[in-house]
N, C-alpha and C positions, 0 to 999 in steps of 0.2 A: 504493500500500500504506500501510497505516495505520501510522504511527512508533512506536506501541505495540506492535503485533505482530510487527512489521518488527524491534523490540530485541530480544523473546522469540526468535525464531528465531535470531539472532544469538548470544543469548546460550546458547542449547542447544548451538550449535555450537561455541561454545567450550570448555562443557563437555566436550564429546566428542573434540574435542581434545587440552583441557589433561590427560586420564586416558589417553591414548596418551601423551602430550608428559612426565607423571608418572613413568609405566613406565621411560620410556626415560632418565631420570636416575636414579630409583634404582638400575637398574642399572649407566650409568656411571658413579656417581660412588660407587659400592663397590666394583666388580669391572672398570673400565675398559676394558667392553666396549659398544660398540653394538649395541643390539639392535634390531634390522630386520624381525623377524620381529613386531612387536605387531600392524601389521592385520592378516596370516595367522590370529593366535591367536584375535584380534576376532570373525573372521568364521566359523572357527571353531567358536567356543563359539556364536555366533547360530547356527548351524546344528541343533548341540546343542539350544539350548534349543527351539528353534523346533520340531522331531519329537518331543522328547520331550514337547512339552504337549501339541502335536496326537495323541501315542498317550495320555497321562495324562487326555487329555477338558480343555475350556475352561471349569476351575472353578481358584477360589482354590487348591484343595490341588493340583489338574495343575501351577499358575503353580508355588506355589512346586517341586513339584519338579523344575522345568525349570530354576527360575535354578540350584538346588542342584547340577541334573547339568552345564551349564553351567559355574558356578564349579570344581567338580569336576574336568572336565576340564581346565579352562584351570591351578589347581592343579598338574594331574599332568604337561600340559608345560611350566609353572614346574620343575620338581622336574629333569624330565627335561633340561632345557636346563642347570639348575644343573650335572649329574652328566656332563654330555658337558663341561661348563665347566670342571668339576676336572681331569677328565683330561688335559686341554690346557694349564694352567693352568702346570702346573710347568715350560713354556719360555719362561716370563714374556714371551711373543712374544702382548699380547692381540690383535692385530691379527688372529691366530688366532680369538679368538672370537669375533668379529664374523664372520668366514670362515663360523662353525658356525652363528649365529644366523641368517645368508644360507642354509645348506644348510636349517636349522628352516622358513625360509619356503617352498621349492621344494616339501620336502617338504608340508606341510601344502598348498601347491596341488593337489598330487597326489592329495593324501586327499580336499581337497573335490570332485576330480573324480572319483575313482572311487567316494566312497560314497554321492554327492550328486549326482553326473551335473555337480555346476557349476550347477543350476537356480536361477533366479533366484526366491525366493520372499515371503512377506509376512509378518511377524508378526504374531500377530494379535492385537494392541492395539485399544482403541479411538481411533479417528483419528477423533474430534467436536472440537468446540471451544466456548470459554465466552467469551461477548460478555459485556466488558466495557469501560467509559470509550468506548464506543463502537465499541471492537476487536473482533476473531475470533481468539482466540487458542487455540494448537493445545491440546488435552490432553496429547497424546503432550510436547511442549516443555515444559510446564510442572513435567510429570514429569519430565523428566530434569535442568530445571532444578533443582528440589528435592533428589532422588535424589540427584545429581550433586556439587551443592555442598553437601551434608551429606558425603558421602564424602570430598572435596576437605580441607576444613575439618579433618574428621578425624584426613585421613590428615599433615596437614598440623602438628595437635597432637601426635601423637604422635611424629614427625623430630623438630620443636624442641623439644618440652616434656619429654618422657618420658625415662626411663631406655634403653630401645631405642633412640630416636633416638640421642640422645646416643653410647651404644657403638657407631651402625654409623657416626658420622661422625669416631668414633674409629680406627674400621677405615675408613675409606677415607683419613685422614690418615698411619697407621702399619700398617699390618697388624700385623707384628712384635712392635711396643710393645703394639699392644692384645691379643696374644692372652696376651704376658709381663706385665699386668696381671689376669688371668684372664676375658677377653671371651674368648668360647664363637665364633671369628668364624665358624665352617664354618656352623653351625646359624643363627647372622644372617644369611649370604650368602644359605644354602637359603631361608628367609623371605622374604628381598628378593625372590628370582627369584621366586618363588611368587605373593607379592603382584603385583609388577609385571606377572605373565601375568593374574593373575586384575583387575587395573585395566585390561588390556588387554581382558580379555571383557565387561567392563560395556562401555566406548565400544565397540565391535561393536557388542555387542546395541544401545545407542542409536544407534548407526550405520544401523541396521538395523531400528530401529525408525523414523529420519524417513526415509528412504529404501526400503531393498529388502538382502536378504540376496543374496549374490553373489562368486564368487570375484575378481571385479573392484571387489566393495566393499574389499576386502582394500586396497586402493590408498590407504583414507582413513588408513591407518596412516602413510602418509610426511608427512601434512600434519602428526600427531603428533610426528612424529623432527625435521621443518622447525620448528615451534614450539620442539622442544624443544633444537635447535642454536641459534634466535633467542636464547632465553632463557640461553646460558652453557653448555649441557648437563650443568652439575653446580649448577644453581640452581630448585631448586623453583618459587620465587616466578618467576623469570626464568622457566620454562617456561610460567608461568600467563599471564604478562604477553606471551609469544611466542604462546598461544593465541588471545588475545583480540584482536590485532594482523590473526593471519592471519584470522582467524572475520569480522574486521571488512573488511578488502580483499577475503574471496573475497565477501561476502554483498552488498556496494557495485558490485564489479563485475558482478555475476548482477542488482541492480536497475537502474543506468543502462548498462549495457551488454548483454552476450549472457553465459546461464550458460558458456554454449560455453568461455570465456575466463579464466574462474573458477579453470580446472585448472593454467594460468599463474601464478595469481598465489604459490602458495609458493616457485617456484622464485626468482620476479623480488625476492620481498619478501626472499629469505637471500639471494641477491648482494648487493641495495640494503645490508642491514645488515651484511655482511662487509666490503664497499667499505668502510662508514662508523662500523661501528662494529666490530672482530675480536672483540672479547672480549663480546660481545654484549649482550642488553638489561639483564641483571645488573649491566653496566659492570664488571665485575672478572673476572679471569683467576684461576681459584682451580687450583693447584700440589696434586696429590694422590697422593700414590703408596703403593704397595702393598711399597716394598723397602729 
């Protein structure tokens, strides 16, 4: 394989990761829950989008209004995961919601099996590629390399730089203090879940784009949570830098070995770094509480 397009793969894959591995920190590390349910959500909204542009017809306005009903729905079980979240909320036992975000995944298998049969299906992208420096590099990768880290970047500008970030890292240091300085924190919480479902439907969809839609794609959602335990789980950059780690061991072992063996490697690469490093790639133990 050519070391050019052999990166581009690599590198989409990471994308695709580090926006499950995203998900899963902004919500620990505001509301100190893990959320287990983002490849359920992922695969999901590819479902979504996937019928609704095959009934909208395979033009620019069907695309977009597939990503819209897609984002939509992944949205509306951001919202919905928030509001089963609150109710729980007040036994300040979050180990509880992680319990609720486990019951959010069962269910969502359920849905994709009864309204989707479970079928394994294709979106339909175009899957051509552009030779270049000599390579064959995919379309689909290039795109979500793009796609992906403009999103990333973004989302990434607005935690540090903005006035939002700022109050929600306020609310995860104090809840308390931040709402007795008049942070609004219910309505940033709801946001946070919102966002982080709906960054869990894009990596789907691109899940699902270099692969296949499937309720066993739902699976690529743990390699997201393994990144984003690598990364600190309350460190953004840490979660990017856990993405890239894992993207780079499974895509090494699937070229000089068997893919077969691939599905080994997030378990093997968070023991390695628990062993060796606890507080993970972040290197710091960040203290946050909500009381």
């Amino acid at each position: 394989m050519n070391g050019l397009s052999f990166s581009v793969d690599l590198l989409s894959s990471a994308i695709t990761y580090a926006l499950f591995a995203l998900a899963v920190v902004l919500a620990y590390r505001t509301s100190r829950v893990l959320m287990f349910c983002v490849g359920e959500i992922g695969m999901t909204s590819a479902y979504v989008l996937r019928y609704v542009w095959q009934w909208a017809g395979s033009t620019p306005a069907g695309f977009a209004l597939a990503v819209a009903a897609a984002l939509a729905a992944a949205a509306l079980l951001g919202w919905v995961l928030y509001a089963l979240l609150r109710q729980v909320s007040a036994s300040g036992d979050f180990f509880i919601g992680t319990v609720v975000t486990i019951a959010v995944s069962i269910f969502l298998q359920g849905l994709m099996s009864a309204v989707w049969s479970g079928e394994t299906v294709q979106l339909p992208f175009a899957h051509g590629s552009v030779a270049f420096a000599g390579a064959s590099i995919s379309q689909v990768s290039i795109g979500i390399i793009v796609t992906g880290g403009v999103l990333i970047a973004a989302l990434l500008l607005v935690f540090y730089r903005s006035r939002i970030g700022i109050e929600l890292q306020a609310i995860a240091g104090n809840w308390q203090l931040a709402v007795l300085n008049g942070i609004p924190a219910s309505s940033r919480l709801s946001a946070v879940w919102i966002v982080a479902a709906m960054l869990s439907a894009v990596a789907g969809i691109f899940s699902g784009a270099i692969s296949a839609v499937s309720i066993t794609g739902a699976e690529v959602g743990f390699s997201g949570i393994v990144a984003a335990i690598m990364g600190g789980l309350t460190s953004p950059l840490g979660a990017l830098a856990g993405a890239l780690v894992l993207a780079i061991g499974e895509n090494l072992t699937s070229l000089y070995f068997d893919a077969r063996y691939s599905v080994a490697v997030p378990v093997l690469l968070l023991v390695l770094l628990l062993a060796l490093r606890p507080a993970g790639l972040s290197g710091r133990i960040e203290r946050i509480s909500r009381t």
